[in-house]
PLY file of the C-alpha trace (Angstrom):
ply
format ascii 1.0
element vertex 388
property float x
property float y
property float z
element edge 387
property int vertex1
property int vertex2
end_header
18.03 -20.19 -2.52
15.19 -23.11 -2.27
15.07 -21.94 1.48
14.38 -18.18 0.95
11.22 -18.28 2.63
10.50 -21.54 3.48
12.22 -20.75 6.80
10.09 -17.93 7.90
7.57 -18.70 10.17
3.79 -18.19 8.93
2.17 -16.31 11.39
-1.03 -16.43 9.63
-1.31 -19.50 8.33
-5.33 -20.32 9.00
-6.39 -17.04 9.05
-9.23 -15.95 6.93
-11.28 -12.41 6.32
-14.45 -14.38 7.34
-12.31 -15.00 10.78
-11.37 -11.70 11.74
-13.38 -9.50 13.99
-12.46 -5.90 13.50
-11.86 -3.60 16.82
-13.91 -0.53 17.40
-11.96 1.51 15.01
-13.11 -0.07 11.98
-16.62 -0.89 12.70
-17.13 2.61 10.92
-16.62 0.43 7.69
-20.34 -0.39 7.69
-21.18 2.48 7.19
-20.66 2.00 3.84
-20.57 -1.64 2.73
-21.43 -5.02 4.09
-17.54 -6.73 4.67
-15.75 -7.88 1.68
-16.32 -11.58 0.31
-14.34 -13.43 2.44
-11.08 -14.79 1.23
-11.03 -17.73 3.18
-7.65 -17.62 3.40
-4.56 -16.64 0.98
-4.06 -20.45 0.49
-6.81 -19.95 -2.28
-7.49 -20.51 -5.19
-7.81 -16.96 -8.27
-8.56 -18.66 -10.99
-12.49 -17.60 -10.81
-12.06 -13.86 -11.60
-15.24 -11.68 -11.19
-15.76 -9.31 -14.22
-16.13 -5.81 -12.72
-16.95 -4.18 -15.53
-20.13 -3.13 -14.31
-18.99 -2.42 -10.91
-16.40 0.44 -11.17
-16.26 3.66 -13.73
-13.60 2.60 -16.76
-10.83 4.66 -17.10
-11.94 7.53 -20.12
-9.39 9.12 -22.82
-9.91 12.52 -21.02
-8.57 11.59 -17.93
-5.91 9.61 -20.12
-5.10 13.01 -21.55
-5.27 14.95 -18.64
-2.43 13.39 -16.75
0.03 15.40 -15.84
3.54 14.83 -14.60
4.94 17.94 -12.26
9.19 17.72 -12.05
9.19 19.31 -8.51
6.11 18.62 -6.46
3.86 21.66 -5.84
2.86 20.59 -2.86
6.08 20.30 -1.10
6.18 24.27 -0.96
2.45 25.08 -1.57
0.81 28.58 -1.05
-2.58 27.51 -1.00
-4.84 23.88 -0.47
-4.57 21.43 -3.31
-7.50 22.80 -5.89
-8.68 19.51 -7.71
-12.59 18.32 -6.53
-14.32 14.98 -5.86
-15.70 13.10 -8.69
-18.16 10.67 -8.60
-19.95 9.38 -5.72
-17.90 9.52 -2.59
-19.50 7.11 -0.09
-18.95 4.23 -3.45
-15.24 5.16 -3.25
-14.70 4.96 0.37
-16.40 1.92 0.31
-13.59 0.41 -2.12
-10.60 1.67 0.15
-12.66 -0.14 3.33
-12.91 -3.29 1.13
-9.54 -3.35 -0.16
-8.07 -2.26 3.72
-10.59 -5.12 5.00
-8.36 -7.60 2.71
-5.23 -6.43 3.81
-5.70 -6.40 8.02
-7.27 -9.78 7.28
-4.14 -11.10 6.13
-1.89 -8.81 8.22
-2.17 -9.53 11.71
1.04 -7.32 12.92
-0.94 -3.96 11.11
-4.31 -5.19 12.60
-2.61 -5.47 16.38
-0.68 -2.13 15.79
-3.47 -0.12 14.97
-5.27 -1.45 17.93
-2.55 -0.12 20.16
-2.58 2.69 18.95
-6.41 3.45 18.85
-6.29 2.18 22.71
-3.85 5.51 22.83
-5.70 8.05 20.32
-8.66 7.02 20.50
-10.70 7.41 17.17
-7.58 9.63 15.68
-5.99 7.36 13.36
-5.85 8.95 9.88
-3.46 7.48 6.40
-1.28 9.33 5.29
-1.29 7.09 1.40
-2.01 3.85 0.18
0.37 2.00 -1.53
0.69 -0.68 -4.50
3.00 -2.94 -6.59
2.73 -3.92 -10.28
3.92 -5.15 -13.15
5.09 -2.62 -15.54
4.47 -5.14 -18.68
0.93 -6.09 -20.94
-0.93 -2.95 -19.40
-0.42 -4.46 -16.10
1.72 -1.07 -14.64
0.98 1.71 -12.75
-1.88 2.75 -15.07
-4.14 -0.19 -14.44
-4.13 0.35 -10.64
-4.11 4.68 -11.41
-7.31 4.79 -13.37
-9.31 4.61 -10.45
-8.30 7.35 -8.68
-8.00 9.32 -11.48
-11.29 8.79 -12.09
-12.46 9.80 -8.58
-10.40 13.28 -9.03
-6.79 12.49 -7.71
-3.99 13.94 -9.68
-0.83 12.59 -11.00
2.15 14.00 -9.24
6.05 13.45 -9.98
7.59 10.23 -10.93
10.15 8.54 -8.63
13.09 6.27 -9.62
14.94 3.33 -8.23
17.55 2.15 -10.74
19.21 -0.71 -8.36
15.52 -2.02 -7.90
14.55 -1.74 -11.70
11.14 0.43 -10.38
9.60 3.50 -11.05
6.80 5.23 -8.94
3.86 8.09 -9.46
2.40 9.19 -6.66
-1.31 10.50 -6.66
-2.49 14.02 -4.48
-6.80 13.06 -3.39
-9.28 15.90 -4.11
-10.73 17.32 -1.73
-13.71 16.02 0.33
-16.12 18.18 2.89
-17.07 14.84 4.45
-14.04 14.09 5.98
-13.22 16.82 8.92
-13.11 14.65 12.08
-13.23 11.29 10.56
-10.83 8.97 11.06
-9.39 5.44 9.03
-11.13 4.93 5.31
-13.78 7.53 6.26
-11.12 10.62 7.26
-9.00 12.49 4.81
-8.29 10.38 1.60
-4.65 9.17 1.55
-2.47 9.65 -0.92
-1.85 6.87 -3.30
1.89 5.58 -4.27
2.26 3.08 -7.14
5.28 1.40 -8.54
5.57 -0.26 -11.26
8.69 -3.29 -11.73
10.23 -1.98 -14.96
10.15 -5.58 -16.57
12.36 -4.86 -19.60
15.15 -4.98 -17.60
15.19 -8.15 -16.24
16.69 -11.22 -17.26
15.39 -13.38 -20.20
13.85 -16.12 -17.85
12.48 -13.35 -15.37
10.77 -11.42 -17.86
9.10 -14.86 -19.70
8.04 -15.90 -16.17
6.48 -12.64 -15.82
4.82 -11.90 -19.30
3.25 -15.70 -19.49
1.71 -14.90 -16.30
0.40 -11.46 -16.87
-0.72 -12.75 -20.74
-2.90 -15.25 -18.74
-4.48 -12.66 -17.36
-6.16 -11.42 -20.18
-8.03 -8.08 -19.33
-7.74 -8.41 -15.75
-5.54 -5.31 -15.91
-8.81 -3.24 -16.29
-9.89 -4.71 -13.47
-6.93 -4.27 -10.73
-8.84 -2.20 -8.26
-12.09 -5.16 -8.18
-8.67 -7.74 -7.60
-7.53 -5.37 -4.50
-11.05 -5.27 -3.15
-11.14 -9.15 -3.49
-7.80 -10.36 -2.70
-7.73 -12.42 -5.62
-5.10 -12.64 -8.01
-6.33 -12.03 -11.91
-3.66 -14.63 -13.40
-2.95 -18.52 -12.20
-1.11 -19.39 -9.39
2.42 -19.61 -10.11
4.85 -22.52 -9.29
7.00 -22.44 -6.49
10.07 -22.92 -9.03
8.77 -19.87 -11.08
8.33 -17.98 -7.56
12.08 -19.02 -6.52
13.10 -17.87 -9.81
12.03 -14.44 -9.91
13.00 -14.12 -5.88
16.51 -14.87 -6.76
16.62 -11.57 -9.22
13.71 -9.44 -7.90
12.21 -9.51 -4.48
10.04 -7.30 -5.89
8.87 -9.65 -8.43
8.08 -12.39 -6.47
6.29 -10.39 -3.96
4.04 -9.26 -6.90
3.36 -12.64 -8.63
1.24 -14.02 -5.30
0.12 -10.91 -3.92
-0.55 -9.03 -7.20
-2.59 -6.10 -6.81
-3.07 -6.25 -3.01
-2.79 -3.47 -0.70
1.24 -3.41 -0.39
1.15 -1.22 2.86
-1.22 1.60 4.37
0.27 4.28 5.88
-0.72 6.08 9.44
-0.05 9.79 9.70
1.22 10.32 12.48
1.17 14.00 12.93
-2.42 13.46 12.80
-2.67 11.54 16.15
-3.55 13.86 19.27
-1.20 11.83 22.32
2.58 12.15 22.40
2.71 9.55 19.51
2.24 12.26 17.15
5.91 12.10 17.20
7.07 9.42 15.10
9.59 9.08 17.75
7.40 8.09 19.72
5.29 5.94 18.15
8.42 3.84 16.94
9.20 2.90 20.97
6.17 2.57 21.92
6.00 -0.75 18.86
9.19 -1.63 19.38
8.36 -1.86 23.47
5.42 -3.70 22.65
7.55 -5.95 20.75
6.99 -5.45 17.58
9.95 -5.19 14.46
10.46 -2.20 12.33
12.67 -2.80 9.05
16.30 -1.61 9.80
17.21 -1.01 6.40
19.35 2.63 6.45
18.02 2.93 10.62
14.68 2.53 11.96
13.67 6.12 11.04
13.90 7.19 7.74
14.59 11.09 6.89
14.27 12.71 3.59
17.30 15.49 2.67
15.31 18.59 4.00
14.60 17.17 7.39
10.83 17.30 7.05
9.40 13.45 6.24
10.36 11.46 8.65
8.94 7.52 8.11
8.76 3.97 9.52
7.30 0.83 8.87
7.47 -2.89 10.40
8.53 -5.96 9.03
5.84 -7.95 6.41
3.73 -10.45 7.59
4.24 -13.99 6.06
1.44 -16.16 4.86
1.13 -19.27 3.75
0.97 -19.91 0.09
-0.02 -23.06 -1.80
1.45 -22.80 -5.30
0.41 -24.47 -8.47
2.19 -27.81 -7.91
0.60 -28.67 -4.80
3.72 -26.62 -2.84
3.00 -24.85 0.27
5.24 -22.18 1.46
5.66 -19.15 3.38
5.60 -16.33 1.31
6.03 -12.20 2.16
2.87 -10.65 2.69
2.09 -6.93 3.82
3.32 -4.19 6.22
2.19 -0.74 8.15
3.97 2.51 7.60
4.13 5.68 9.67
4.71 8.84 8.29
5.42 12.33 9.95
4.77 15.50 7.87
6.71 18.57 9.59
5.87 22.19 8.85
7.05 24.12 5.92
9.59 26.17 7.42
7.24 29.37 5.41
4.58 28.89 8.15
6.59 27.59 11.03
5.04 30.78 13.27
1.29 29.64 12.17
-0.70 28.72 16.05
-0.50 25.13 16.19
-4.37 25.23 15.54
-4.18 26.67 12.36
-2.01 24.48 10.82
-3.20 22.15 7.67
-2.16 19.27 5.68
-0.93 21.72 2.84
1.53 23.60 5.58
3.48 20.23 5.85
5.83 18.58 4.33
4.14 16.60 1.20
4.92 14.30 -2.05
7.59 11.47 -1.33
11.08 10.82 -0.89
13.53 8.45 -3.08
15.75 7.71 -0.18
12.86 6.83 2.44
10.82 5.07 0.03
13.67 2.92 -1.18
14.66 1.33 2.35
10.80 0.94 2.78
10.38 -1.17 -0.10
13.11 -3.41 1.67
10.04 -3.86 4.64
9.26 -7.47 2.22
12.96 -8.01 1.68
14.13 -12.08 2.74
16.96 -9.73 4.80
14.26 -8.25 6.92
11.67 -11.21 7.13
14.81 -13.18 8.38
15.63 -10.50 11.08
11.88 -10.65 12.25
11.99 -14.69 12.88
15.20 -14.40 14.23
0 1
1 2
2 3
3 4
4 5
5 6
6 7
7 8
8 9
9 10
10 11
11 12
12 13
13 14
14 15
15 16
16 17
17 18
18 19
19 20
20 21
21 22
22 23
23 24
24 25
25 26
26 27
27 28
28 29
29 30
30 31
31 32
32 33
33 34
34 35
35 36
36 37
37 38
38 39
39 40
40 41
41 42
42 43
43 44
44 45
45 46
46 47
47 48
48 49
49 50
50 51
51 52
52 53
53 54
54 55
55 56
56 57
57 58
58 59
59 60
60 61
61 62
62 63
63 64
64 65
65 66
66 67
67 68
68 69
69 70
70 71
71 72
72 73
73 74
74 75
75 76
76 77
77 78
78 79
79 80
80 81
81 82
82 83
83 84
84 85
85 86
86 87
87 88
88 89
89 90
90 91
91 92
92 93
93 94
94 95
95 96
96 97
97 98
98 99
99 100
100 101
101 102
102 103
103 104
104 105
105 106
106 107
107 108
108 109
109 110
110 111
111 112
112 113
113 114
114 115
115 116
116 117
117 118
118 119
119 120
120 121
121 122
122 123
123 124
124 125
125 126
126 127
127 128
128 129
129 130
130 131
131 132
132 133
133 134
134 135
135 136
136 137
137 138
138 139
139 140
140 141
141 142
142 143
143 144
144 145
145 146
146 147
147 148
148 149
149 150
150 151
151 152
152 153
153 154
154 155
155 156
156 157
157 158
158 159
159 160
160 161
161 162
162 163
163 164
164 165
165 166
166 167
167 168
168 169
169 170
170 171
171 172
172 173
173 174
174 175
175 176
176 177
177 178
178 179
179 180
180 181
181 182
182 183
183 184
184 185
185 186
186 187
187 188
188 189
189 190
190 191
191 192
192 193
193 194
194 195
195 196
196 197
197 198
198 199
199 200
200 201
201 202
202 203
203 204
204 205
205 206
206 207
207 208
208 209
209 210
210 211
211 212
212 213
213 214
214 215
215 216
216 217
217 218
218 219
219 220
220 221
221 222
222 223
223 224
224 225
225 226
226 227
227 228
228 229
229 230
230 231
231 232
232 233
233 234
234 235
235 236
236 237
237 238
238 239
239 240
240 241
241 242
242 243
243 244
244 245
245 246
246 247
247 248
248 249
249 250
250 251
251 252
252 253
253 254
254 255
255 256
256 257
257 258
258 259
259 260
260 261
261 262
262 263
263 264
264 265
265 266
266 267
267 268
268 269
269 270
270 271
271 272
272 273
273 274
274 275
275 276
276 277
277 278
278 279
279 280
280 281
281 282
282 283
283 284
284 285
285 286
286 287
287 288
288 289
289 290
290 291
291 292
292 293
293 294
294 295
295 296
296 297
297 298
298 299
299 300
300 301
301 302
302 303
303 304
304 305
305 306
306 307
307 308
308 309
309 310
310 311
311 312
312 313
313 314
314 315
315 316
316 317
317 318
318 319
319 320
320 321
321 322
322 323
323 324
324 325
325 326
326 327
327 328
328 329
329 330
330 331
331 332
332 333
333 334
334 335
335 336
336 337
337 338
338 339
339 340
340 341
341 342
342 343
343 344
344 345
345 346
346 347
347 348
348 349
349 350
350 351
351 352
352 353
353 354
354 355
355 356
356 357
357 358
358 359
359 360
360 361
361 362
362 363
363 364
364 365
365 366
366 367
367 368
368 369
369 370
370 371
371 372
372 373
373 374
374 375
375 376
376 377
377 378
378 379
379 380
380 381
381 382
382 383
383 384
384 385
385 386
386 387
């Protein structure tokens, strides 16, 4: 067990935001910020934790109140577009997803070098599909302190997933809709979805769950602040010990992955359907990585298929970064990973012209199945299989 990841190669190791000079694609980001602080590289140090009070809109008791939890999506047979609006300004909040997406390519060079293939192919047609995010579901630290945000900027809570052999539980978050977007591509096309999960603490051992609350009561209030930690890369408790991190491995990947990457962007997803060359198919787009040699997580088969046939998804194998833990120890720990999603057409409007077709036509909301081998994408299994 003291070799779980010591033995994967870092493939990252000196990289830094400051270092990394973003293709074409993402030059758009300027458009609405000046590029992130730089990180300097994960082998840093969180202890100096930027209030952000000031900086982003705190979560209010109406929105608190106005959650809403819907047992069957109604967007995975909708009759019309979703109906909730914007709030708030929208060039602020696109400016938060390019910080927080400027973090994660910075630290994950496999989703940086994919994306650049496939822009060479589609040009400026690369659109997510959702945004997803890990926490700790203990001291406020859950799916709520990452959720007010969005909430905030007019997403709406949809159904709750469940994964009782991981010990998680998942919302996922519809956007509102923009008139800015048509044509747009990355952080400044249609908003993404977001996915949370939340480790359901409680259920872990004794030792696990200590580990965890002593870390998250360090913290303090830098729950409220979880998107401003995203945006920064920066961790809002201490840096753990390497025998706290091989500790919570050895019961919950999940854990571990959370207690040095804690509220960083845990994947972004590319929609694929929304590509114009032939790797609109998902198909596709999985041989054309794999031929460029690139490893896509295995877990259940390389394409994952929801029950009705109609989400189809992918993603590679994490990135690993070095880590220097509290006690001086430096090791290679599980970082981040790209997804691919294909949406397929509500078999209601499976005669609409190609050209009239929408985002509310296809296939929406999430899968338990797909999203439960995906989650294995930062699994010791997989990382092993990559080095291999």
């Amino acid at each position: 067990m003291s070799n779980l990841y010591s033995a994967i190669p870092c493939s990252s190791r000196s990289m830094s935001a400051s270092s990394i000079k973003l293709p074409s694609f993402f030059s758009s980001l300027s458009r609405y910020s000046s590029p992130p602080p730089s990180s300097s590289s994960f082998i840093s140090d969180s202890r100096n934790f930027i209030s952000s009070k000031n900086i982003f809109p705190k979560v209010s008791m109406s929105h608190q109140q106005n959650r809403h939890l819907t047992s069957v999506s109604d967007s995975v047979t909708p009759d019309r577009p979703q109906g909730s609006s914007f709030q708030g300004g929208e060039s602020f909040f696109r400016c938060i997803l390019a910080s927080m997406e400027a973090i994660y390519l910075s630290r994950n060079p496999t989703a940086k070098s994919i994306l650049e293939l496939v822009h060479s192919v589609d040009n400026e047609h690369i659109c997510y599909d959702h945004f997803a995010f890990r926490t700790f579901g203990v001291n406020g630290h859950g799916i709520d302190s990452m959720a007010g945000l969005f909430l905030d900027f007019g997403y709406v809570q949809r159904e709750e997933l469940r994964f009782p052999a991981k010990k998680l539980k998942a919302f996922w978050f519809s956007p509102p809709k923009v008139q800015s977007s048509d044509g747009g591509a990355g952080v400044n096309g249609p908003l993404p979805r977001i996915f949370i999960s939340e480790l359901l603490v409680d259920e872990l051992s004794p030792r696990a769950q200590e580990i965890i609350r002593r870390y998250t009561a360090q913290s303090n209030n830098g729950n409220k602040h979880a998107s401003l930690a995203s945006c920064l890369g920066s961790l809002t408790w201490e840096k753990p010990s390497y025998a706290e991190f091989l500790q919570l491995a050895s019961e919950s990947e999940y854990a571990a992955w959370t207690l040095v990457n804690g509220y960083a962007l845990n994947h972004l997803t590319v929609s694929t359907h929304r590509l114009k060359s032939h790797l609109r198919s998902i198909k596709n787009l999985n041989q054309f990585i794999e031929e460029n040699g690139y490893k896509l997580n295995s877990e259940g088969g390389i394409l994952k298929v929801s029950p009705d046939g109609l989400l189809l998804q992918s993603s590679t194998v994490a990135d690993s970064v070095a880590f220097q833990f509290a006690d001086g120890i430096e090791s290679s720990v599980p970082c981040s990973y790209i997804e691919f999603a294909e949406r397929l057409i509500l078999p209601q409007y499976k005669n609409l012209p190609e050209k009239e077709v929408k985002e509310f036509h296809r296939r929406d909301g999430f899968e338990v199945g797909n999203a439960d081998k995906i989650f294995e994408s930062t699994s010791s299994d997989q990382l092993t299989r990559r080095s291999a």
